[in-house]
C-alpha positions in Angstrom: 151.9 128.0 79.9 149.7 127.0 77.0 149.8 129.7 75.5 153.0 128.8 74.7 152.6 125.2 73.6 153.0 126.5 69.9 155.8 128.8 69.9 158.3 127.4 72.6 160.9 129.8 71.4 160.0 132.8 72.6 162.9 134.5 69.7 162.9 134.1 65.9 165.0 130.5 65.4 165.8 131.5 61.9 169.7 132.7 62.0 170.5 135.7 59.9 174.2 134.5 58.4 176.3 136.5 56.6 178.1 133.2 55.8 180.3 130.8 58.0 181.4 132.1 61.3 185.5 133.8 61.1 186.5 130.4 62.5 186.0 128.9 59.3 188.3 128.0 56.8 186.9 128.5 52.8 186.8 125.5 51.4 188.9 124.5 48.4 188.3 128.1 46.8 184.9 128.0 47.3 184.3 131.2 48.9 183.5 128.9 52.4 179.5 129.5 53.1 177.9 131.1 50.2 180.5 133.8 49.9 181.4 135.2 46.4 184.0 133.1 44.8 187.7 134.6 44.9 188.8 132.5 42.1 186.0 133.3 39.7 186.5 137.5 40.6 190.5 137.2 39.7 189.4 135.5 36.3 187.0 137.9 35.5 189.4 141.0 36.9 192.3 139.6 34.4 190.1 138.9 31.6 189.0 142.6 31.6 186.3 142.1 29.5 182.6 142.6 30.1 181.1 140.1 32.8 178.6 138.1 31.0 174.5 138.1 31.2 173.0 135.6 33.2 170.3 134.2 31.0 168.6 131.3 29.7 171.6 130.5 27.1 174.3 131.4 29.8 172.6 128.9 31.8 172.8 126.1 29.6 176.3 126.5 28.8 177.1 125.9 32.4 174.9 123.0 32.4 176.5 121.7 29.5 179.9 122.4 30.4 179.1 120.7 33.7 177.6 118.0 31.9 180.5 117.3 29.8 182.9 117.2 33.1 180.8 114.8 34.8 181.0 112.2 32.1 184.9 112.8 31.3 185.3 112.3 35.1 183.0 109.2 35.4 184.9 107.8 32.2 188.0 108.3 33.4 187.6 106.5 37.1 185.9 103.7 35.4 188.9 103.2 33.0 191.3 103.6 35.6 190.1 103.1 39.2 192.9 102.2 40.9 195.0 105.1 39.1 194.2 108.1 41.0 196.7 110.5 38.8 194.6 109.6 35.7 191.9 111.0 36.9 193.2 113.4 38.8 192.4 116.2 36.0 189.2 115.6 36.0 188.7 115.8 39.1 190.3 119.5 38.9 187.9 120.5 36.1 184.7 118.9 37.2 185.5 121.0 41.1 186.0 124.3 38.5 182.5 123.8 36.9 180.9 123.5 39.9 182.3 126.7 41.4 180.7 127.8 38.4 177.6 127.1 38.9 177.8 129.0 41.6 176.8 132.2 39.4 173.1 130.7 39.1 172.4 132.2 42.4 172.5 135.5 41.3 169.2 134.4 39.3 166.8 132.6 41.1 164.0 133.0 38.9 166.1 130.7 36.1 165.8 127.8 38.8 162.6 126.7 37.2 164.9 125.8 34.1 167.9 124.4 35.9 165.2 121.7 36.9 163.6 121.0 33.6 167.3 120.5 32.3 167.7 117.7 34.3 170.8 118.8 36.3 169.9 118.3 39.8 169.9 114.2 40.0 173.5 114.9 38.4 174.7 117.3 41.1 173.1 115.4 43.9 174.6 112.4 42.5 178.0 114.1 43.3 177.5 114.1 46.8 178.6 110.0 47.2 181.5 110.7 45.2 184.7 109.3 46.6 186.7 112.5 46.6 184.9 114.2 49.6 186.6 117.3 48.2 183.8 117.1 45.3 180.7 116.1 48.2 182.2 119.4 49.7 181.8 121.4 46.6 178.4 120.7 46.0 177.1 120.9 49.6 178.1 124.8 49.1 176.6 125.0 45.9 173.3 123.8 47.4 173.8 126.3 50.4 174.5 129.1 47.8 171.3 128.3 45.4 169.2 128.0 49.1 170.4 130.7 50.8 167.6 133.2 52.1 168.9 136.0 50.7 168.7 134.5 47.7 165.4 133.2 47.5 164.2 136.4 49.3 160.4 137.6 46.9 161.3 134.2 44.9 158.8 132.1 46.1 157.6 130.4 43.3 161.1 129.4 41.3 162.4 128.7 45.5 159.5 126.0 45.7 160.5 124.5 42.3 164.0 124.2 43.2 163.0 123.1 46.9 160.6 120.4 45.3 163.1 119.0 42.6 165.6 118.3 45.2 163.2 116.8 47.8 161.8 114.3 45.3 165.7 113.9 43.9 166.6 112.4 47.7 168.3 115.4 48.6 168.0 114.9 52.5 169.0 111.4 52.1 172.0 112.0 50.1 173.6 114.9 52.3 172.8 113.4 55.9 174.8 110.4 54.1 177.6 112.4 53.7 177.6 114.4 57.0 177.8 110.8 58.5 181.5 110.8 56.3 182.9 113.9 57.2 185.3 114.3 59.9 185.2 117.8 61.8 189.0 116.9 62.4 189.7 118.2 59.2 189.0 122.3 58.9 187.3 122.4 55.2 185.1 119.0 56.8 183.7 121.1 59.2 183.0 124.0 57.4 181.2 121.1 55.3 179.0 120.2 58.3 177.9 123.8 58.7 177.0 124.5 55.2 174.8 120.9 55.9 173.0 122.0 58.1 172.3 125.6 56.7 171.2 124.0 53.6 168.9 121.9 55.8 167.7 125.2 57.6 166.8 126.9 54.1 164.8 123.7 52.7 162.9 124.0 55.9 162.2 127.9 55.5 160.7 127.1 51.9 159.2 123.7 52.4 158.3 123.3 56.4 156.9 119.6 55.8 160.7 119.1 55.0 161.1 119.3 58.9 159.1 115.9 59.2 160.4 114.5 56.2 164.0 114.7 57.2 163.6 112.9 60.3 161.7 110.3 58.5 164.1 109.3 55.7 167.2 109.9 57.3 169.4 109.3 60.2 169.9 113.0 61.2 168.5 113.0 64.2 171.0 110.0 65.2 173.8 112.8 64.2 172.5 115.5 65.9 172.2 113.5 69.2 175.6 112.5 69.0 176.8 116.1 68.5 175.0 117.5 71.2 177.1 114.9 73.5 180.0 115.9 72.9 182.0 117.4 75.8 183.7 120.1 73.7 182.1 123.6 72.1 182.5 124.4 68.6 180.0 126.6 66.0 178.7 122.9 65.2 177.2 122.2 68.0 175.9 125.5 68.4 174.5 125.0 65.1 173.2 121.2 65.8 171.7 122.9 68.6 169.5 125.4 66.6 168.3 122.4 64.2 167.1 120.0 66.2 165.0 123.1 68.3 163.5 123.6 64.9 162.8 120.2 63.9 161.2 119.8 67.4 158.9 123.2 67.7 156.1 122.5 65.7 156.2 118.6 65.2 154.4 116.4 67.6 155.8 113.6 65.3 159.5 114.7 65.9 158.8 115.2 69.4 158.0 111.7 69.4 160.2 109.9 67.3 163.5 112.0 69.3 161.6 110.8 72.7 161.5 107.2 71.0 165.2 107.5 70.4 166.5 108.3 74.3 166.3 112.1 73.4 165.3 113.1 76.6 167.9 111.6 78.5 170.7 112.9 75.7 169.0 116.4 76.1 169.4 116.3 79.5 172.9 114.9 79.7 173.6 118.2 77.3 171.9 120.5 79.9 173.5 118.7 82.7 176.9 120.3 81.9 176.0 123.1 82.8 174.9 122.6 86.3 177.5 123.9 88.3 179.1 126.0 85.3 178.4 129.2 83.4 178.4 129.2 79.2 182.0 131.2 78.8 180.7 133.0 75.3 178.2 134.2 74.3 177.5 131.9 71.0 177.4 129.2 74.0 175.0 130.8 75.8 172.7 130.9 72.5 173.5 127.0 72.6 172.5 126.3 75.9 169.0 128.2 75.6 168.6 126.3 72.4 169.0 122.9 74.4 166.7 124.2 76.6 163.7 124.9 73.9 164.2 121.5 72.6 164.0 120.1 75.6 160.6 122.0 76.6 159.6 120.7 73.1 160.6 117.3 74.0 158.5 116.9 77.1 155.3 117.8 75.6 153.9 114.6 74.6 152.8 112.4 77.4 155.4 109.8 76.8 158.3 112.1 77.1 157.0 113.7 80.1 157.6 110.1 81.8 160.9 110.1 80.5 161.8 112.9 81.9 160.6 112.2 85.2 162.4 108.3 84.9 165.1 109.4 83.6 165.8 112.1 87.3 164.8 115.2 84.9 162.5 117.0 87.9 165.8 116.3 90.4 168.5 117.8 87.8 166.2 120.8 87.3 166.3 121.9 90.9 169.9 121.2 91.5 170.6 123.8 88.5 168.1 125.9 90.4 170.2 125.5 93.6 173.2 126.6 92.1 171.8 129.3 90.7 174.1 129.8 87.4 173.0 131.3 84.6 171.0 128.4 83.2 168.5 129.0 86.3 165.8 130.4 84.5 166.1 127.9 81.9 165.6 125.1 84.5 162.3 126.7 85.5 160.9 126.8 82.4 161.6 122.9 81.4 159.9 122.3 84.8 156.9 124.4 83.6 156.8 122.4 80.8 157.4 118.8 82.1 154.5 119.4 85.0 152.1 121.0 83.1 148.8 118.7 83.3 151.2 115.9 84.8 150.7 115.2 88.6 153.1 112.2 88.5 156.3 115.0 87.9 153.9 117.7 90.5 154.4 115.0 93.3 158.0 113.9 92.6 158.6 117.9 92.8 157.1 118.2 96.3 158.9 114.8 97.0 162.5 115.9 96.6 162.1 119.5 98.3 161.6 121.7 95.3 158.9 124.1 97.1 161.9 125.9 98.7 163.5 126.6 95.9 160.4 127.4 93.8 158.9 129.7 96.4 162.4 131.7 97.0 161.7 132.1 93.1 158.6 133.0 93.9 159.4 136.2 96.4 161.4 137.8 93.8 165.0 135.7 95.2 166.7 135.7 91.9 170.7 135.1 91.4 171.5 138.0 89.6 173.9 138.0 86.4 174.3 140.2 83.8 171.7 139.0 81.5 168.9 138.8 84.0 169.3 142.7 84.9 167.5 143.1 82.3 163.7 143.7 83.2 162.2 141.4 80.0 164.1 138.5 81.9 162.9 139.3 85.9 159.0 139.1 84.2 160.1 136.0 82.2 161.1 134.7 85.0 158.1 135.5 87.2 155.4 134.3 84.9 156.8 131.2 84.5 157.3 130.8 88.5 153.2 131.5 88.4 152.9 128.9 85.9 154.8 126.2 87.9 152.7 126.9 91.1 150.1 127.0 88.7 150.4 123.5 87.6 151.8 122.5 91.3 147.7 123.0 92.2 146.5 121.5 89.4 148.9 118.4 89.8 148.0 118.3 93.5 144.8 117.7 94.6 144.8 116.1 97.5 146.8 114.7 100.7 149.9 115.4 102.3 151.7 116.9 99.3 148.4 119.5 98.7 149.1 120.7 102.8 152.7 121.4 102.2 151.9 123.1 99.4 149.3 125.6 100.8 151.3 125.9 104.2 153.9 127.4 102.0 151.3 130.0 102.2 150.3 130.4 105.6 154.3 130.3 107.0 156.0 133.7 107.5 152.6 135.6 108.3 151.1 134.9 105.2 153.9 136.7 102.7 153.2 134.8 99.7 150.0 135.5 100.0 150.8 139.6 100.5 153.1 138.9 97.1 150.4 136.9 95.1 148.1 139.8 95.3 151.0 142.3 94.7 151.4 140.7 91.7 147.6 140.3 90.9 147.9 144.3 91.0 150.5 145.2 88.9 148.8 142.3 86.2 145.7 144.1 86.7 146.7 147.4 85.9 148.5 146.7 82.8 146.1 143.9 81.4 143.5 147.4 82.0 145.9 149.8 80.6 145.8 147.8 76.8 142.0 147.2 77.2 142.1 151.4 77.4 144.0 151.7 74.4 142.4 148.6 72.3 139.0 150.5 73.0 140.8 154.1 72.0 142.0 152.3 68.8 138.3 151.3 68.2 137.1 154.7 68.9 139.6 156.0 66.4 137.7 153.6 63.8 140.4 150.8 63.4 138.6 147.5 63.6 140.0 144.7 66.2 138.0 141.5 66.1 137.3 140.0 69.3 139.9 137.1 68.8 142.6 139.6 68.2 141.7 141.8 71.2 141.5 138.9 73.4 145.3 137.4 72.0 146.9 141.1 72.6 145.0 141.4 76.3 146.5 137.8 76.5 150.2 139.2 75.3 150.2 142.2 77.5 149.9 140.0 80.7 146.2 138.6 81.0 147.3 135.3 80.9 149.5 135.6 83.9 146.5 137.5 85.7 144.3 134.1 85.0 147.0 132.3 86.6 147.2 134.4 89.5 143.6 134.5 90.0 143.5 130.4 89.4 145.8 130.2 92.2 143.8 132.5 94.7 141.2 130.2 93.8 143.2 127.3 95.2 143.6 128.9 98.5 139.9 130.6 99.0 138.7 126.5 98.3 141.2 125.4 101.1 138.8 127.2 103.3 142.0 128.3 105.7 139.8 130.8 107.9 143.3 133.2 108.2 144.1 132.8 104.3 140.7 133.8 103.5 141.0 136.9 105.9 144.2 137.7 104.5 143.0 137.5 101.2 139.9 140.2 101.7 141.6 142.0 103.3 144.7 142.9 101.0 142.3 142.6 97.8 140.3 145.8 100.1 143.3 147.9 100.4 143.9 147.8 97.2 139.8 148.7 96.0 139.9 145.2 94.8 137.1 142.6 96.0 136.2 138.8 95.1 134.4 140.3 92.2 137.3 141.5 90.2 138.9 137.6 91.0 135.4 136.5 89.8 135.2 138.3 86.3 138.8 137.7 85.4 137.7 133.8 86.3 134.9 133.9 84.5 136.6 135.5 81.5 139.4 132.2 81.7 136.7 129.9 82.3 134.2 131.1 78.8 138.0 130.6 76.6 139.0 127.4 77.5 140.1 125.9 74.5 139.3 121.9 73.3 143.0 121.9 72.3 143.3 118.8 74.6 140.2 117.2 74.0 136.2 117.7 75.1 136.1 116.0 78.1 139.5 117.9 79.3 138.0 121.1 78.4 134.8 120.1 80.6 137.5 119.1 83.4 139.1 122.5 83.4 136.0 124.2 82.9 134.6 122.7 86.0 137.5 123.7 88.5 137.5 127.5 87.3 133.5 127.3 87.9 133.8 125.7 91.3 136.5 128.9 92.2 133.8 131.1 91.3 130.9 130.0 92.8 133.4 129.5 96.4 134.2 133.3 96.0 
């Protein structure tokens, strides 16, 4: 499962949008998320006349213009606040120039000059205004000037724009006002979207912004509270996708969300689907989303106690036992939560999860639609290796370490006839890429030895350490009949203990210091003690 520890997504998180979802209402003419503005096509269709250049001087006329609105409309609510219909006007005309604004997206590389004007404090400025209306307005702006399409082979004038509205409190200022909006009201929500998809694209040019918005803001609070709620909506689908993003590459975030009671909220989320299926598939993508972040979650030490406190080990096997779609999800947080923790290995054992793993184990799988699919029976089996994996590492000794190799003696030795079917079939196609990495070399393309190690690893050599770490388990047990058992499968197949040994030997000279020296020596020493048994 290590492998893993840096990409626990095993998809692309960024969402390709082609704008809000159908469900959502545009926005006060704004075209809703980052379309093209209906308003500003009709003017141009009855004007007839030629549409005009986007430039340097174009863009400081819609600075100025937006400028000039901005003061008329901060005049006019200072000389009459409590008159709303004398400033009503210019309330109207400051909305129009910031649909105008809108145009700048169609030239990204003028961004570089829209900062050194000065406009961006002024537009950020607008998003405490009292008319939400105007917040609204420029949250799609912001989404529209962000958007990746739009920033696509624009690196330079992206990180400009990126860096101007970082150091101009941008995160502050619109998790502010996603704390005002209610998602009662239809333009609102489309207003909560667009949030967090201008969140998305700041993290996509600026990744520290991941860290830094959990930092200086309250976001994660709102996030948490969204992925509560009972009902579904594209919002929570969407909350979903941030806060798995936030949490993939941040020990900090992982942290700070543990600090916060994130792994019981995460599992309160999950728990809603324990005895019931996601009913589209947008929820589906929602519920795999919960289940990254959660796999994120329990990667520090800390959260991996949490989890366990807070009955995460029990919940995970009753999801198993009901065997809805979420079931393969359930094994993986378990993967993650045990790995390198006996305390959740034991409490495992403890509340009878070795049936359910094991069934897992011989291929038992509930079947749905999805999972027909082959990709997700060999997900699903290299992960079940990884559990059993960590089950031995966890368990070293006593009562709990008997059950668990028994599970391997019962029914005349059949997990041990399915461990070393598997051990074959890992075999053959971990040699089958060696074959073609060395034809590749023959046909004078150069693979460095990390890179030939990483794509032996890809193509199921990791799972193949796994499986021989576990066979290692059971020859140290030194069961006379699981020995036996062991030869003599590994023989009709023209395997012997020396195959077992080099693959061992192979784990054993990779072992990373990821963790640490002294946990490197640890691990080190238990693959070495396997080979010198066999």
């Amino acid at each position: 499962m290590e492998m893993e520890v840096h990409d626990a997504r095993d998809r692309s998180l960024k969402r390709k949008r082609d704008g809000l979802p159908d469900s959502y209402p545009a926005s006060n003419g704004g075209g809703g998320g980052g379309g093209v503005d209906l308003s500003l096509l009709e003017a141009v269709e009855r004007s007839q006349s030629a549409v005009e250049v986007l430039d340097l001087k174009t863009l400081k006329k819609l600075v100025l213009a937006f400028e000039r609105r901005l003061k008329e409309n901060i005049e006019a609510r200072l000389k009459y606040p409590d008159q709303p219909d004398r400033f009503a006007d210019s309330e109207i005309e400051l909305h129009e120039e910031l649909q105008k604004l809108k145009v700048l997206a169609g030239g990204p590389e003028l961004y570089p000059e829209l900062v050194s004007l000065n406009t961006i404090p002024s537009v950020l400025g607008l998003l405490g205004h009292d008319n939400t209306d105007i917040a609204i307005d420029v949250v799609q702006l912001l989404q529209d000037l962000t958007d990746e399409d739009v920033l696509e082979d624009n690196d330079e004038p992206a990180r400009v724009l990126v860096d101007a509205l970082v150091e101009n409190n941008v995160l502050e200022l619109l998790v502010q006002n996603l704390h005002r909006l209610s998602e009662s009201d239809p333009d609102e929500m489309a207003a909560v979207y667009n949030t967090l998809a201008t969140i998305e694209n700041l993290i996509e040019v600026k990744p520290a912004v991941a860290e830094l918005v959990c930092e200086k803001t309250k976001l994660f609070r709102w996030l948490l509270t969204k992925i509560k709620q009972k009902e579904f909506d594209g919002n929570k689908q969407y909350a979903s996708e941030i806060l798995a993003i936030l949490l993939q590459n941040s020990k900090a975030n992982q942290k700070k969300l543990g600090q916060m009671n994130g792994v019981d909220a995460m599992l309160q989320a999950v728990a809603m689907y324990k005895s019931k299926d996601p009913k589209t598939q947008d929820e589906e993508e929602m519920l795999e989303n919960l289940f990254d972040c959660l796999c994120c979650l329990v990667m520090p030490l800390e959260n991996k106690e949490r989890f366990l406190k807070a009955e995460g080990v029990e919940l995970m096997i009753i999801i198993m036992k009901q065997k809805k779609s979420a079931y393969g999800s359930a094994i993986r947080a378990l993967d993650f939560a045990m790995t390198k923790f006996p305390p959740a290995c034991e409490r495992f054992v403890d509340v009878l999860g070795l049936k359910t793993a094991f069934a897992t184990f011989m291929g038992k799988i509930p079947q749905y639609k999805k999972n027909k699919k082959e990709r997700y029976q060999e997900d699903l089996e290299e992960r079940i290796i990884s559990l059993i994996a960590s089950l031995f590492d966890g368990i070293s000794r006593g009562s709990r370490r008997e059950r668990l190799l028994s599970k391997f003696v019962e029914s005349e030795y059949e997990k041990i006839d399915r461990l070393v079917e598997l051990y074959v079939r890992y075999s053959d196609r971990v040699k089958a890429e060696t074959e073609r990495l060395n034809q590749l070399e023959f046909d004078d393309l150069e693979i460095d030895e990390d890179e030939r190690y990483n794509r032996r690893l890809e193509s199921g050599l990791y799972t193949l350490q796994l499986i021989a770490v576990i066979l290692g388990h059971l020859w140290c047990s030194e069961h006379p009949g699981m020995r036996a058992r062991i030869e003599q499968l590994l023989k009709l197949q023209k395997l012997s203990k020396k195959d077992v040994k080099e693959i061992l030997q192979e784990y054993h000279d990779n072992i990373g210091d990821l963790d640490g020296p002294d946990e490197k020596e640890r691990a080190q020493t238990k693959i070495q003690k396997f080979i010198s048994a066999l």
